[in-house]
C-alpha positions in Angstrom: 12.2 -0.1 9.8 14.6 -0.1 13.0 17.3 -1.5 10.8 17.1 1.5 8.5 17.2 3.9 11.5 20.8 5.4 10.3 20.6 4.2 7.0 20.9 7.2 3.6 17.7 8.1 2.3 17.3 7.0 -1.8 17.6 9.6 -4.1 17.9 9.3 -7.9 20.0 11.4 -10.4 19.2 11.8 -14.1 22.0 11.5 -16.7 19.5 10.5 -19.6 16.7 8.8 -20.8 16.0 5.0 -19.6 15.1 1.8 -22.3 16.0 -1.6 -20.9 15.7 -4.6 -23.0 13.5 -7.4 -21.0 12.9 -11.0 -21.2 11.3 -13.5 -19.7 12.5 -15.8 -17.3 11.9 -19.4 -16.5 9.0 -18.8 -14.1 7.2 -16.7 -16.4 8.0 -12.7 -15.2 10.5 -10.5 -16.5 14.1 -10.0 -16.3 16.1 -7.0 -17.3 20.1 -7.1 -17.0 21.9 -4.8 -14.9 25.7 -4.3 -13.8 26.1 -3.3 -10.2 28.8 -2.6 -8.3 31.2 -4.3 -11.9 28.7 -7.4 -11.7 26.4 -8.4 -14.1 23.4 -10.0 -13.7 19.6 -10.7 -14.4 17.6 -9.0 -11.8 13.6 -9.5 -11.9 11.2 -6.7 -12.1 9.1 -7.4 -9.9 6.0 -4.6 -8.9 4.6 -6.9 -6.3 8.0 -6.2 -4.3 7.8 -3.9 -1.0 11.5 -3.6 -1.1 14.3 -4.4 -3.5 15.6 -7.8 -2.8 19.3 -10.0 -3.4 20.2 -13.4 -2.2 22.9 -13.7 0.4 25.7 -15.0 -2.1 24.7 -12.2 -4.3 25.0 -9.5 -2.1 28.7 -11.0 -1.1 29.4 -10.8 -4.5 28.3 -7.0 -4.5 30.7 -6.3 -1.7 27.7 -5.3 0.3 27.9 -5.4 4.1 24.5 -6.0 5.8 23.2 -3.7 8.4 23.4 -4.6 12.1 20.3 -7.3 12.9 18.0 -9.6 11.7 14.2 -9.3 11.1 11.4 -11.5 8.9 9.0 -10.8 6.6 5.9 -12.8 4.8 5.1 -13.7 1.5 2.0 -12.2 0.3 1.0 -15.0 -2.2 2.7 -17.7 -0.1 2.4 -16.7 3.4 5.9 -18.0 4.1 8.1 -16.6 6.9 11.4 -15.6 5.9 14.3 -14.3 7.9 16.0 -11.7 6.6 19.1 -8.9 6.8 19.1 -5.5 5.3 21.4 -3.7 3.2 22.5 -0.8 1.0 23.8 -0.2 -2.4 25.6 2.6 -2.7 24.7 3.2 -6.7 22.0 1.5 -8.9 22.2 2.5 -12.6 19.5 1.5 -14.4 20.0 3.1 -18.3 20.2 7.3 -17.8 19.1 6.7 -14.1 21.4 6.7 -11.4 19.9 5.7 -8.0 21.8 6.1 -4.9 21.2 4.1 -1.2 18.9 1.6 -3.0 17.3 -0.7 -0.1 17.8 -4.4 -0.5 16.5 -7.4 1.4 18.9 -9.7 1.8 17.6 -13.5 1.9 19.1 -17.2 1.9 20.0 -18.4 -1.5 17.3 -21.4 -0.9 14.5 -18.5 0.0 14.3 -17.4 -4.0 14.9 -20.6 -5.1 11.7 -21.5 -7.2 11.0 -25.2 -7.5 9.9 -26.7 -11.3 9.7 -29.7 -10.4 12.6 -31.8 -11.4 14.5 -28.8 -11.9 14.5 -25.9 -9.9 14.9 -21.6 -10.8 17.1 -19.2 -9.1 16.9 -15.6 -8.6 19.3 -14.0 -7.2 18.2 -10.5 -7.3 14.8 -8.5 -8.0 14.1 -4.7 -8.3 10.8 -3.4 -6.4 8.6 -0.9 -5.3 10.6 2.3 -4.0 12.8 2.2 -7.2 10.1 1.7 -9.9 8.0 4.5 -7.8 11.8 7.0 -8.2 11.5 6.5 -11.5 8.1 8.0 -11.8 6.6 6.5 -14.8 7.2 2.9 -15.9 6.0 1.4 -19.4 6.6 -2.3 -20.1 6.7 -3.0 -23.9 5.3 -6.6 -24.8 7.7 -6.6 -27.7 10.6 -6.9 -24.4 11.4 -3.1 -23.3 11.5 -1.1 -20.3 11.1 2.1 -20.4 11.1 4.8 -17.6 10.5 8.9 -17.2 9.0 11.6 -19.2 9.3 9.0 -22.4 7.7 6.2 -20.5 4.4 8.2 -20.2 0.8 7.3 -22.3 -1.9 9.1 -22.7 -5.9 7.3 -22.3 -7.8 6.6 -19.1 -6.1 4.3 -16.5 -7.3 2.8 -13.4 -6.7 4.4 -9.9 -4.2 3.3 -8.2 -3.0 3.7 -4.6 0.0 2.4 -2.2 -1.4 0.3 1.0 2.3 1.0 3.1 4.0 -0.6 0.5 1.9 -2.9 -1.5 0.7 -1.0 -5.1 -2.9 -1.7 -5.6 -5.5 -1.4 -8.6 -8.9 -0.5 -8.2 -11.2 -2.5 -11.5 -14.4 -2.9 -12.0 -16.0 -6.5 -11.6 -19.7 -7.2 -12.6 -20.7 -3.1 -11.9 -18.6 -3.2 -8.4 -15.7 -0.9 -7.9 -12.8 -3.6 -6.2 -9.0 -3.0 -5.1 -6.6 -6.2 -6.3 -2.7 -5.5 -5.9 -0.7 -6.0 -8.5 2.5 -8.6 -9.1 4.0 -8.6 -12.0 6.4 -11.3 -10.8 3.2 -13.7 -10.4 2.4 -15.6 -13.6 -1.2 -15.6 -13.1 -4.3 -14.1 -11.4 -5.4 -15.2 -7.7 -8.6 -14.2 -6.6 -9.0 -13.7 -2.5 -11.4 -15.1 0.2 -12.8 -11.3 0.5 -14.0 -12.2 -3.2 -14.9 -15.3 -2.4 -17.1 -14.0 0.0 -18.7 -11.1 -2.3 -19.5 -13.1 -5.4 -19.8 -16.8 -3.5 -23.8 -16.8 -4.8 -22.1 -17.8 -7.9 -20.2 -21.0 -6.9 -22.4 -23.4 -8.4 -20.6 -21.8 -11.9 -17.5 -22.4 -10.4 -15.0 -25.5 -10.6 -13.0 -27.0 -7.8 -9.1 -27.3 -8.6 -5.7 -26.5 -7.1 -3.6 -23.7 -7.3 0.5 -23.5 -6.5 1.8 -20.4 -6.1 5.6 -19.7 -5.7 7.2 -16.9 -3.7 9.7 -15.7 -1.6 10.5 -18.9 0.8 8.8 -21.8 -1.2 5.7 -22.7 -3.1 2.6 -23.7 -1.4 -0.4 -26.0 -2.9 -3.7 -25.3 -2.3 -7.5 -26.4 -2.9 -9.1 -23.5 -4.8 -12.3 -22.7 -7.2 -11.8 -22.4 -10.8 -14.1 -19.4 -12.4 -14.1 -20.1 -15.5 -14.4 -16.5 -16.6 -13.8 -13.0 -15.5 -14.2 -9.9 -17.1 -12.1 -7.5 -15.1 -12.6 -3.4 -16.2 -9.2 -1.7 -16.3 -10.0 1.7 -17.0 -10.8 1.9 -20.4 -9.9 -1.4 -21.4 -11.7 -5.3 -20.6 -9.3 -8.0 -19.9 -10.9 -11.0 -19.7 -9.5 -13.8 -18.0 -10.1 -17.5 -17.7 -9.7 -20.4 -15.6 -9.0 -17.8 -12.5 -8.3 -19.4 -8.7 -10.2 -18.0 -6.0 -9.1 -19.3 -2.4 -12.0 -19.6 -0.1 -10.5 -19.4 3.3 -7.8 -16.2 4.7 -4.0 -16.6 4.0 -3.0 -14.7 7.3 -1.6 -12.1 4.8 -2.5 -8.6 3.4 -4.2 -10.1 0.3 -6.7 -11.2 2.8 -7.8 -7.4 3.0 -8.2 -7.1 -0.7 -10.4 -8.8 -3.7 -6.9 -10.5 -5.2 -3.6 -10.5 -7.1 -3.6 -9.6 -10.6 -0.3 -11.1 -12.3 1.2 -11.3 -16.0 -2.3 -12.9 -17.2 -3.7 -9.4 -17.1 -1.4 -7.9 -19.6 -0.3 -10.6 -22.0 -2.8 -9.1 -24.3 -2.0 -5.9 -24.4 1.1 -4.1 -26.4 2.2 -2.5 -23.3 1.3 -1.3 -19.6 2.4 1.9 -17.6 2.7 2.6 -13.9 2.2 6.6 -13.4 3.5 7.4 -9.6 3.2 11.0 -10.8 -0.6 10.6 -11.8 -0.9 7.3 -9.6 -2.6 5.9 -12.5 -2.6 2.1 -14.3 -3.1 2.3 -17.6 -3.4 -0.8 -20.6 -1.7 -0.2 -23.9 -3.8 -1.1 -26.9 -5.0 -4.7 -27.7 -2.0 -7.2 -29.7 -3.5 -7.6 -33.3 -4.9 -10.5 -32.3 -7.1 -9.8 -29.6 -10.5 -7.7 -30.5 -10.8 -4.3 -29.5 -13.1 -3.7 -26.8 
């Protein structure tokens, strides 16, 4: 925050309406393609993000020109310490939105490098919280669209959700209790928390022991976890039901810690679409693919 002491506050302007074609990248989360500053490139969309985020090649390439000092962050999946510089871009057009002063974190190229095995993923740049929450109303298509604004908006009943700082949370029900879970839709999959571990650990004799990796900003880290083989999670008027689900029995050292889990991609793959409503501060699940029985 002392970095961005002098820094422009963001503001948005609204030249038209905003429908992004997305794909999915090689880690599993989506991509859309934007041209900043005359380059183009994929940049990940990425809810779980507290800040907007580019590699430090990337942002040379931008032209951008970080802010005096240095600071470091955590992963919340990983954990991972991460040095970082701050910056600004001037203009971020994304469709019929034009934002202006967008924040960006500014890492080491190796930092968002993702490791698959032999082989190994790069991003170079990812869009996060205080831009999706300037655009007011996000709906992501399952068919592979973005859309943002007045036409992004759904009608049913969606789950509460809330900011903790900057971390977007979910409240679901699980098993008639009322929990919080933030939400990353740049994680693949679900991870359950030690604070659920601790609530619902009467039922680990159900439960399987396994290992999870989870990839973030800095690395990946491998750890011993328990398997529940299936979780029926209430999101406001839908039932997702998930399988094979990791729950870590012992703290992170990271603001997960304080909630019941991540919810990632597994969550909606069912469903036609999803919408994040800043204005209403509501999740809500489009309705069930064909092949998936209405519940």
């Amino acid at each position: 925050m002392h970095l961005l002491s002098k820094a422009p506050a963001q503001s948005i302007t609204w030249r038209g309406p905003v429908r992004l074609k997305t794909e999915r990248n090689a880690i599993n989360s989506m991509n859309t393609e934007l041209t900043v500053n005359g380059v183009r490139e994929q940049w990940l969309l990425d809810t779980g993000a507290n800040f907007s985020v580019v590699t430090k090649s990337f942002a040379q390439r931008l032209g951008l020109t970080p802010l005096p000092g240095f600071a470091q962050t955590t992963s919340g999946i990983t954990g991972i310490e991460n040095p970082l510089q701050v910056a600004v871009v001037p203009t971020l057009e994304m469709g019929g939105a034009e934002l202006h002063n967008v924040v960006v974190l500014v890492f080491d190229d190796a930092s968002l490098k993702v490791s698959l095995g032999r082989e190994a993923y790069q991003i170079n740049a990812i869009i996060g919280y205080p831009v999706f929450q300037a655009l007011g109303v996000i709906t992501f298509l399952h068919e592979g669209w973005l859309e943002a604004g007045e036409q992004a908006r759904r009608s049913g009943d969606g789950a509460h959700m809330y900011m903790k700082l900057l971390t977007l949370v979910i409240v679901c029900g699980v098993e008639g209790h009322v929990l919080p879970f933030t939400l990353d839709t740049g994680a693949s999959g679900t991870s359950l928390s030690v604070r659920y571990f601790d609530r619902f650990r009467a039922d680990i004799r159900s439960w399987k022991r396994g290992t999870n990796k989870s990839s973030g900003t800095g690395g990946t880290i491998t750890r011993k976890v328990y398997l529940q083989p299936r979780l029926n999670l209430n999101v406001g008027d839908k039932t997702v039901t998930l399988e094979n689900v990791s729950i870590l029995p012992r703290r992170m050292g990271s603001d997960l810690d304080e909630l019941y889990g991540n919810l990632g991609q597994d969550v909606v793959a069912k469903f036609a679409s999803f919408t994040l409503d800043f204005s209403a501060m509501t999740f809500r699940l489009g309705e069930p693919l064909p092949d998936q029985p209405k519940r």
